[in-house]
C-alpha positions in Angstrom: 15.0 -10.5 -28.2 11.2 -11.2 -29.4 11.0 -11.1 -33.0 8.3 -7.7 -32.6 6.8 -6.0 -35.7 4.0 -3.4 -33.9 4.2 -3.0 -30.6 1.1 -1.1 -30.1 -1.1 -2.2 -27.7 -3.8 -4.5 -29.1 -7.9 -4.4 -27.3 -10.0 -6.7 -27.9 -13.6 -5.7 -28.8 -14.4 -4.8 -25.4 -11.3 -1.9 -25.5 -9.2 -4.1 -23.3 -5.8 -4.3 -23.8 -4.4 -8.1 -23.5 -1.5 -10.0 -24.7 -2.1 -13.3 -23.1 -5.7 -14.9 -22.6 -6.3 -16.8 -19.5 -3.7 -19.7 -20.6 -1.0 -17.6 -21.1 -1.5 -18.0 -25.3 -0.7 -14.6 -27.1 -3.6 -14.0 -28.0 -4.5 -13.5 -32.1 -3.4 -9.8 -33.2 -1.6 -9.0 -30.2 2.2 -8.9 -30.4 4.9 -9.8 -27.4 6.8 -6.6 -25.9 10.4 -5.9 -27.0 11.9 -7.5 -24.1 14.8 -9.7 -23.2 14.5 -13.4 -22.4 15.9 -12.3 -19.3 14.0 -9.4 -18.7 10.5 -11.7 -19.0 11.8 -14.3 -16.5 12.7 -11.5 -14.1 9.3 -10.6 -14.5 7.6 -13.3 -13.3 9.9 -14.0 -10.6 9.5 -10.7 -9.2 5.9 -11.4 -9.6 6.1 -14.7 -7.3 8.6 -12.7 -4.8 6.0 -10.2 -4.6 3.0 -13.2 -3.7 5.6 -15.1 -1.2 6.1 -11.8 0.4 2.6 -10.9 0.8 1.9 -14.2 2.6 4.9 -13.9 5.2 3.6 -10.4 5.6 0.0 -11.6 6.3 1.4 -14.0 8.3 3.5 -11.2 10.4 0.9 -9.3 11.1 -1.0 -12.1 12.3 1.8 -12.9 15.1 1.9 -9.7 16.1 5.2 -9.0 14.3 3.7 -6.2 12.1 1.6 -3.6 12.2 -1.9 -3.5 9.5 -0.8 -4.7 6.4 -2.6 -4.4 2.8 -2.7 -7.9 0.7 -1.6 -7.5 -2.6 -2.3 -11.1 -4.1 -4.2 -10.9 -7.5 -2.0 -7.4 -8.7 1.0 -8.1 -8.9 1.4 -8.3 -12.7 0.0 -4.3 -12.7 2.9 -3.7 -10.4 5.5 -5.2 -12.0 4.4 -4.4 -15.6 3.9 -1.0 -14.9 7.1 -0.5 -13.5 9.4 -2.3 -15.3 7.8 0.6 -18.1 10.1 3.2 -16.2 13.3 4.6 -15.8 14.8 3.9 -12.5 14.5 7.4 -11.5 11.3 7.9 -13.0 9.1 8.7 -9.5 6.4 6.7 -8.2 3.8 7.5 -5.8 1.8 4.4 -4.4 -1.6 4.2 -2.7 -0.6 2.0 0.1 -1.1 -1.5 -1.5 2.3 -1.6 -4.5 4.6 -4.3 -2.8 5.6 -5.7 -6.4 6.6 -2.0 -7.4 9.2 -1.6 -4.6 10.3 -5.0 -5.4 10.8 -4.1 -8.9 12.8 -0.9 -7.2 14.8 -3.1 -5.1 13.3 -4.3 -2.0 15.3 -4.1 1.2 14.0 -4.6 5.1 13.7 -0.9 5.3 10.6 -1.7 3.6 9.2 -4.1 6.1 10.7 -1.5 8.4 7.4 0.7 7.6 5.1 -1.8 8.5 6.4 -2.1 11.7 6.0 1.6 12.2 9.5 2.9 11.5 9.7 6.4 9.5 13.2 4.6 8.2 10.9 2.9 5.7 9.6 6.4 4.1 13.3 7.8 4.0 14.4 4.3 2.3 11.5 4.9 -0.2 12.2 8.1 -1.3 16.2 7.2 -2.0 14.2 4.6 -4.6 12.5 7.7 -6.6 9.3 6.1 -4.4 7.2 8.8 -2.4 6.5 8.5 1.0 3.6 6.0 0.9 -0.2 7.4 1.3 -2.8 6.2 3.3 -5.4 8.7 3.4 -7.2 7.7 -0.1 -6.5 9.9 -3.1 -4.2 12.3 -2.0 -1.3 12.0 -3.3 -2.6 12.5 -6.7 -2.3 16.5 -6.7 1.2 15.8 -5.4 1.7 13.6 -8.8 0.4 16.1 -10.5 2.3 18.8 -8.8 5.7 17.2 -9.4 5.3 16.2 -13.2 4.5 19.8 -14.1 7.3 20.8 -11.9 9.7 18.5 -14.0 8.5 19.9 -17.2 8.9 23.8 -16.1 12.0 22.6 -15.1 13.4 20.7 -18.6 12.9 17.2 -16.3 12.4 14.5 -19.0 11.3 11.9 -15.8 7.9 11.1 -15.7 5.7 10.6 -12.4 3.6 7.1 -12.3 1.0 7.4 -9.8 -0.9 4.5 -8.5 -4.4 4.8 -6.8 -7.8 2.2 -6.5 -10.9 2.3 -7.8 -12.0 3.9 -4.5 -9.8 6.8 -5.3 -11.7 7.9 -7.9 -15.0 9.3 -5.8 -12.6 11.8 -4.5 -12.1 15.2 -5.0 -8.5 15.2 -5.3 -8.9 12.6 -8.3 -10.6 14.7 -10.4 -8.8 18.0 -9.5 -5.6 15.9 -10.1 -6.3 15.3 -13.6 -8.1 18.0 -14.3 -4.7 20.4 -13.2 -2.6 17.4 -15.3 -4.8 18.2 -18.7 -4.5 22.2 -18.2 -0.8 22.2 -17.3 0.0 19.2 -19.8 2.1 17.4 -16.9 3.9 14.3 -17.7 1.7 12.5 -15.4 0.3 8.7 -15.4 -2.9 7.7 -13.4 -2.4 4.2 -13.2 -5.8 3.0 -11.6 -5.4 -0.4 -9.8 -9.4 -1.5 -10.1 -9.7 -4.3 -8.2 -13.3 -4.2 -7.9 -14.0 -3.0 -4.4 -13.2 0.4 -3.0 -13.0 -1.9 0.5 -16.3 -3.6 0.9 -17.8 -0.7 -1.7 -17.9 -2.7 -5.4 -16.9 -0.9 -8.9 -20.4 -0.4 -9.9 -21.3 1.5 -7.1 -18.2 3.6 -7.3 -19.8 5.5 -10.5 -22.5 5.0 -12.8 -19.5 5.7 -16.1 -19.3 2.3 -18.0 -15.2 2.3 -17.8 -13.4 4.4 -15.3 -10.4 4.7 -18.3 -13.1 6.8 -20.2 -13.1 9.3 -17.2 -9.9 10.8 -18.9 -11.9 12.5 -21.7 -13.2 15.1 -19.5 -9.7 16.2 -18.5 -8.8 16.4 -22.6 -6.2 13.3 -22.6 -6.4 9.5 -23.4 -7.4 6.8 -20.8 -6.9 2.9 -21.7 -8.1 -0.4 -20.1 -5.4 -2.4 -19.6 -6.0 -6.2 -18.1 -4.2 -5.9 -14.6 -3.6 -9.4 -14.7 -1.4 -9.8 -17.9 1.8 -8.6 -16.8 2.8 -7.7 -21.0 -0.3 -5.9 -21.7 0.6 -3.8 -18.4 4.0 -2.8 -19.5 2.7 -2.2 -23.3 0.3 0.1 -22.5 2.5 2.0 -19.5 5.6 1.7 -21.4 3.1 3.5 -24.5 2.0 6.2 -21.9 6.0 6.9 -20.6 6.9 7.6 -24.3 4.2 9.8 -24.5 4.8 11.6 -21.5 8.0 12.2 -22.6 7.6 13.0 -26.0 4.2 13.8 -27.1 2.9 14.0 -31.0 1.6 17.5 -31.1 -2.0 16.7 -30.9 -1.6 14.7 -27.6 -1.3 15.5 -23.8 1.1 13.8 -21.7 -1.1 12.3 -19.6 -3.0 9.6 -19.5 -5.2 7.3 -17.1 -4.7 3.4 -17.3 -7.3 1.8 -15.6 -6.1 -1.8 -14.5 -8.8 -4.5 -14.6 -8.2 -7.0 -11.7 -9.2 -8.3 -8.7 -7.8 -8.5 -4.7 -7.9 -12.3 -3.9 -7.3 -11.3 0.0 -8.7 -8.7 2.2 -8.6 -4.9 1.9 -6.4 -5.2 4.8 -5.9 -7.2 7.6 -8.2 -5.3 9.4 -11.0 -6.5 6.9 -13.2 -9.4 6.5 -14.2 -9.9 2.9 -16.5 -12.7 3.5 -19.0 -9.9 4.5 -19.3 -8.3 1.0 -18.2 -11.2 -1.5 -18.4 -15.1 -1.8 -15.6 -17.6 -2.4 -17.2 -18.3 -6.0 -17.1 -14.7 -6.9 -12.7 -15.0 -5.7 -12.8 -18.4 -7.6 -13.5 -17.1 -10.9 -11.0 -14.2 -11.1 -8.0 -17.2 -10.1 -9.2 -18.2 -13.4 -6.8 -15.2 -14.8 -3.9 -15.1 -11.8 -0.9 -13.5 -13.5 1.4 -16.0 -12.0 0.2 -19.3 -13.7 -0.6 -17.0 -16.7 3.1 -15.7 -17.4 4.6 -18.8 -16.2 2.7 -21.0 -19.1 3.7 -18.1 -21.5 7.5 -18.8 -20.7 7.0 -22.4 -20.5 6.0 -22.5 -24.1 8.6 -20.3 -25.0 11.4 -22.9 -23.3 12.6 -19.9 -21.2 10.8 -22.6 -17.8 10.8 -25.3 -16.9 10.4 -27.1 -13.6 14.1 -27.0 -12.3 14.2 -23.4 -13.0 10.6 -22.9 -11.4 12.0 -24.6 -8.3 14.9 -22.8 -8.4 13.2 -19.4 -8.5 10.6 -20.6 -5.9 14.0 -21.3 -3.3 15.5 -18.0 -4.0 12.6 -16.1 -3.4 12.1 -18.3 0.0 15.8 -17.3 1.4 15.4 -13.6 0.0 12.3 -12.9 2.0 13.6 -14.6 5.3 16.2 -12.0 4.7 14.4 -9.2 4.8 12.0 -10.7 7.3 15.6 -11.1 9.6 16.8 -7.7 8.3 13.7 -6.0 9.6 13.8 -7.6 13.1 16.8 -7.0 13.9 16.6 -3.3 13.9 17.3 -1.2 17.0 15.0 1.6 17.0 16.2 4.6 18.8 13.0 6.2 20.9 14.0 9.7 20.3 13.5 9.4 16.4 9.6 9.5 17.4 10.0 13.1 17.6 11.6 14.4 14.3 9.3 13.6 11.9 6.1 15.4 12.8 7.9 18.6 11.9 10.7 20.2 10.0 11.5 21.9 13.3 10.5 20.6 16.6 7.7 22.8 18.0 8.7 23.3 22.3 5.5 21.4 23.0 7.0 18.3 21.0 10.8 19.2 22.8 8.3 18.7 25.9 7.5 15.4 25.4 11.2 13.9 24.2 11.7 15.4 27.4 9.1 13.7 29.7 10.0 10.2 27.8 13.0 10.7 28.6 13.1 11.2 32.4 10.5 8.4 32.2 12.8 5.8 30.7 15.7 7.3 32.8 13.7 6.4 36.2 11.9 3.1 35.4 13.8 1.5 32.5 12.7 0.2 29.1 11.8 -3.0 30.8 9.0 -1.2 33.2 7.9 0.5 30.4 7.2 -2.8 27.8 6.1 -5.0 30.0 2.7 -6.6 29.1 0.2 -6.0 32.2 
């Protein structure tokens, strides 16, 4: 274990929370979390499984083997530091954009599944504490709020972690979210993923407050800025937030909003073209802090790497994502399934149509009906 005398989370003049600079140094007054030598390797191998995936993913979607696809590159240490902070049925409700905190959770193809436009992948989720995933911006953060109060009235000691963008934040449902969290004293964490551009829109003209983190004093609880790109200062300050949630002092909340500095190295999606809003220099500069290279110097120094192991990591993460890639393809749908999600029951205009696709497939065969014209 790290020799650890304080592990509170250490800002630098600025308020932002870091461990490591740029190099992957500790940087002067700020102390390593209280984890295992194994526990910090994990970390940054799930970090590089989470990139490898995200470039077979992009690469997926451009063959035409899966559907729209969000990049994650750039964020990965938020993901995995934040969620390495909780308990494994601690819930979590993602934006749309958290492939490193399903990793953390356990990836299987199921995951994949939901790219390629199979409700399996939202049932899989939820059997990892994980909420159905959101796409419509921002609301899912009532539903955060909503279950962490519900846990409390109902002696619950898990904690809901909900992750969101910068874009989120000029919604409605943000502030109402926090505003309910600070009233009912949920056991609630924002964890805002900044990464700069609410899709071609950037931060600064998302709001004219100097930090988003500070947003939390009108709601009555703490907000922190966190470096999204220093895996250890992303679990110190989370792992701070969980204990708090669970057991506040009784002049705190249980809230609180983290606010993630980082940056999106790929497009919004691969629907996007970022080219049209940002130049290569501007992506350059924020490489300068990639979490990757960051962590991996950090256990380098620390003998816990070197470049066998690095290799070896690299390999296993090669052969687990063909896994999952070959796990995901070779799933047999079943057409009918297309009907039983849009409701709890079945309305008889829905039965109508599971009908009519039916007697279609029945007279002209699946073939007829996938050929390309």
């Amino acid at each position: 274990m790290t020799d650890v005398t304080d592990e509170r989370p250490t800002a630098a003049d600025d308020g932002l929370v870091q461990v490591l600079d740029a190099e992957g140094r500790v940087r002067d007054g700020a102390t390593v979390p209280d984890l295992s030598d194994e526990e910090l390797v994990e970390m940054y191998a799930q970090m590089r499984l989470a990139r490898h995936l995200d470039e077979r993913a992009v690469s997926l979607q451009r063959q035409g083997r899966l559907g729209t696809y969000p990049p994650l590159a750039g964020q990965e240490a938020a993901q995995i530091g934040s969620t390495h902070a909780l308990r494994d049925d601690d819930w979590i409700l993602d934006q749309y954009r958290e492939h490193g905190a399903v990793v953390v959770r356990g990836i299987e193809p199921e995951y994949l599944l939901y790219w390629k436009g199979h409700e399996v992948g939202n049932a899989w989720l939820a059997s990892r504490s994980i909420f159905p995933l959101n796409i419509s911006i921002a609301s899912h953060l009532p539903h955060a709020t909503g279950m962490a109060w519900a846990a409390r009235l109902q002696g619950d000691d898990r904690v809901v972690c909900c992750h969101f963008g910068d874009g989120a934040t000029s919604e409605g449902d943000f502030h109402e979210a926090l505003n309910f969290a600070g009233v009912f004293d949920a056991p609630a964490i924002f964890f805002c993923n900044n990464n700069q551009y609410a899709i071609s829109v950037p931060r600064e003209r998302q709001t004219a407050s100097a930090t988003i983190a500070e947003k939390a004093d009108a709601y009555g609880f703490a907000g922190v800025r966190v470096d999204g790109m220093d895996p250890l200062a992303v679990y110190q300050v989370t792992t701070a937030a969980v204990e708090k949630a669970r057991d506040p002092n009784e002049d705190e909340l249980r809230p609180t909003l983290i606010e993630a500095e980082m940056y999106r190295y790929g497009a919004h999606t691969t629907a996007d073209d970022p080219t049209k809003y940002r130049d290569d220099a501007e992506v350059e500069r924020w490489k300068d802090r990639d979490p990757i290279p960051r962590m991996e110097a950090f256990l380098r120094e620390r003998d816990l790497l070197d470049d066998e192991r690095v290799d070896a990591i690299g390999e296993r993460n090669r052969e687990r994502v063909a896994d999952l890639i070959a796990g995901a393809e070779a799933y047999e749908p079943d057409v009918d399934e297309w009907f039983e999600h849009a409701y709890d029951e079945a309305t008889p205009r829905v039965r109508e149509q599971q009908r009519y696709l039916r007697d279609l497939r029945d007279r002209h065969g699946e073939d007829a009906l996938l050929r390309d014209e």
